[in-house]
N, CA, C and O of each residue as an XYZ file, in Angstrom:
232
protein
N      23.818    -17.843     24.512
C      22.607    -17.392     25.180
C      21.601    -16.944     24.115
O      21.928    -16.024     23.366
N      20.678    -17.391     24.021
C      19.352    -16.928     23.266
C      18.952    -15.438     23.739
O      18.869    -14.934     24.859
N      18.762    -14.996     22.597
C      18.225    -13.650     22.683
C      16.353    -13.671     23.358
O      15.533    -14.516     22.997
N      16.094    -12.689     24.226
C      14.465    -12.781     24.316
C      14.021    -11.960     23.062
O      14.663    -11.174     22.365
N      12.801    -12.361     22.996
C      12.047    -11.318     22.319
C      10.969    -10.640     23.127
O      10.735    -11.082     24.252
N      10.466     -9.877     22.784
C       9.131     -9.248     23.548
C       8.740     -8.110     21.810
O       9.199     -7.466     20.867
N       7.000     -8.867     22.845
C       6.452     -8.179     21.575
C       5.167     -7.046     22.427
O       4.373     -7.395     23.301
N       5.290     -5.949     21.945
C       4.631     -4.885     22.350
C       3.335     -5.010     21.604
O       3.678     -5.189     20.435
N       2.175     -5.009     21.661
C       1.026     -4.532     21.184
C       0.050     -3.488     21.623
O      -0.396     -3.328     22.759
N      -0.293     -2.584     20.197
C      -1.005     -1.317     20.215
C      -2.069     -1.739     19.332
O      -2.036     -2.248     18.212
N      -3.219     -1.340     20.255
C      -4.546     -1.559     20.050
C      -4.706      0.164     19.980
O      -4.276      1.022     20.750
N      -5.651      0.302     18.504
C      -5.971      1.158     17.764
C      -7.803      1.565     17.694
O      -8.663      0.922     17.092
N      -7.967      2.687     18.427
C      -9.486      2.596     18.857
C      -9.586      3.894     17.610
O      -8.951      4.937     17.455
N     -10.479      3.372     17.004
C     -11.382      4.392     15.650
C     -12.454      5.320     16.333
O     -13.055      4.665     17.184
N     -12.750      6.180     16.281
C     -13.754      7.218     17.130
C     -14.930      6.979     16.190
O     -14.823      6.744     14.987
N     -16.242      7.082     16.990
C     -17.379      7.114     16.340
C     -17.209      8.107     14.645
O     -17.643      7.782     13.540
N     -16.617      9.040     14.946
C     -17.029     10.146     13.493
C     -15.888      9.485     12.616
O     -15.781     10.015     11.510
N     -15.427      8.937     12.749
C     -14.031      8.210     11.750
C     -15.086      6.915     11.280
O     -15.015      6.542     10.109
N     -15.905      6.347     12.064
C     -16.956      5.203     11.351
C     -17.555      5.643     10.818
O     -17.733      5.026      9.768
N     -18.360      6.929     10.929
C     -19.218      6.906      9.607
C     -18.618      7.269      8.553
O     -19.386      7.252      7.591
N     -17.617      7.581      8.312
C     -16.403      7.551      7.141
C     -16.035      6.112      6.970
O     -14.888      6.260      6.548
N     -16.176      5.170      7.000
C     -16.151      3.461      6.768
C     -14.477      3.334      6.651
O     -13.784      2.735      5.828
N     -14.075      4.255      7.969
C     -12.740      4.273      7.454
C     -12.197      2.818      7.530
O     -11.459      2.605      6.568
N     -12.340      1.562      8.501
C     -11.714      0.334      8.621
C     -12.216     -0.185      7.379
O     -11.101     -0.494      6.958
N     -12.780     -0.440      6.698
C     -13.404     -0.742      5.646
C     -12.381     -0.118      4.046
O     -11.847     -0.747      3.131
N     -12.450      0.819      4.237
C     -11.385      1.348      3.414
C      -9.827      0.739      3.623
O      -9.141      0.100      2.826
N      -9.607      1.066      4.643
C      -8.599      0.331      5.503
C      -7.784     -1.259      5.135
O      -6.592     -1.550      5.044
N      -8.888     -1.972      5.005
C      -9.264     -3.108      4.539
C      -9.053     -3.322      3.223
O      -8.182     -4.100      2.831
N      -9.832     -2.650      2.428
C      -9.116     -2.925      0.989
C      -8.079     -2.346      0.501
O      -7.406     -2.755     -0.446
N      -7.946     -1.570      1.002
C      -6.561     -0.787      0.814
C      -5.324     -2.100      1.118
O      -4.402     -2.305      0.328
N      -5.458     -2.627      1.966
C      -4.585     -3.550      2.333
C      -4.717     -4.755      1.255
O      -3.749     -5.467      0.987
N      -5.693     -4.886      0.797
C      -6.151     -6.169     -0.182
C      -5.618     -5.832     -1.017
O      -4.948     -6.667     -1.624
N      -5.629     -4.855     -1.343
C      -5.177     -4.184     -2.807
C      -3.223     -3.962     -2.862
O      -2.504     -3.913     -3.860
N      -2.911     -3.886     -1.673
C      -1.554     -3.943     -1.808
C      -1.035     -5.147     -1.620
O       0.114     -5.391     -1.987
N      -1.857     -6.111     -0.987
C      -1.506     -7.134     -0.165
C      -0.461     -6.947      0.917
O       0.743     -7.178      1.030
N      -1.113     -6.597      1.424
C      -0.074     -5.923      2.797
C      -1.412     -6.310      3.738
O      -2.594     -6.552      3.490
N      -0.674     -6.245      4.823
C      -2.052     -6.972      6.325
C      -1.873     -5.316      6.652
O      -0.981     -4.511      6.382
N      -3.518     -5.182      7.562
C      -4.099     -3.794      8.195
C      -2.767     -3.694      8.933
O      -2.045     -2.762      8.581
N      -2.420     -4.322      9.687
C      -1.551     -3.726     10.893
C      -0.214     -3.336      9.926
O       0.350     -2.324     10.342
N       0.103     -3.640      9.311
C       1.354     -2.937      8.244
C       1.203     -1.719      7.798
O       2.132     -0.919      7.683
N      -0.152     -1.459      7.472
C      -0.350      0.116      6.699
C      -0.508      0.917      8.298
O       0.091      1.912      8.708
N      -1.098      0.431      8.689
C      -1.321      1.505     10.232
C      -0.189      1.791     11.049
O      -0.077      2.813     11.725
N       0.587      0.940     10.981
C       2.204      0.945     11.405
C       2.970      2.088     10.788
O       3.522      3.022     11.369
N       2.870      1.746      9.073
C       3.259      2.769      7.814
C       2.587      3.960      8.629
O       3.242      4.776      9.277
N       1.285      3.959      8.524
C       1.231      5.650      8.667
C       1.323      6.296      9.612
O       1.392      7.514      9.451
N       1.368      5.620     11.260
C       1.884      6.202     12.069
C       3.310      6.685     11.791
O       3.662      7.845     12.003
N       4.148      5.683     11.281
C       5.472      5.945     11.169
C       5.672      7.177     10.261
O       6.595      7.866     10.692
N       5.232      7.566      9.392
C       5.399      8.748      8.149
C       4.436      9.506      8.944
O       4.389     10.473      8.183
N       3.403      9.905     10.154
C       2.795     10.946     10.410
C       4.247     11.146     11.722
O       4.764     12.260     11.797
N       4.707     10.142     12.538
C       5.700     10.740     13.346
C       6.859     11.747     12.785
O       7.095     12.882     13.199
N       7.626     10.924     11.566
C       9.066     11.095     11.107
C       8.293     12.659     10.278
O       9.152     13.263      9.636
N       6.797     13.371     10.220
C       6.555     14.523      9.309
C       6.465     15.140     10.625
O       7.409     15.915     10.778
N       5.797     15.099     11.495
C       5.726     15.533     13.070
C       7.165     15.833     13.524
O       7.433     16.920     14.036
N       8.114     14.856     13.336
C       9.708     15.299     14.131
C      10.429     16.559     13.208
O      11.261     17.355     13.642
N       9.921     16.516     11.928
C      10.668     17.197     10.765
C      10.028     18.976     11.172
O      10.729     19.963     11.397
N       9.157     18.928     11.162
C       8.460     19.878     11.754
C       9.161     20.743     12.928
O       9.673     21.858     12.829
N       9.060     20.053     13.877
C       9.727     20.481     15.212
C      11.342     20.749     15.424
O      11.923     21.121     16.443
N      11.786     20.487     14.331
C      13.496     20.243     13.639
C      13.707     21.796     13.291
O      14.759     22.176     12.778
């Protein structure tokens, strides 16, 4: 039997005061510069702001 997959997607809304900080833009090369794609680092830092968030509450 074949396994399913399912793929979840999270759409990431930037607030007006986070744009005039050019934060996607930063965002952007930041990723160029590692060569890593946007959705990898935003993944990364949700993941290290949760796992500092759970450590916290521990």
């Amino acid at each position: 039997m074949k396994p399913t997959r399912t793929t979840q997607t999270v759409s990431v809304y930037i607030p007006s005061g986070s744009r005039e900080k050019h934060l996607l833009e930063r965002l952007i090369r930041l990723a160029e510069k590692r060569d890593r794609s946007l959705n990898y680092l935003i993944v990364e830092a949700i993941t290290k702001y949760v796992d500092r968030e759970e450590t916290k509450q521990a």
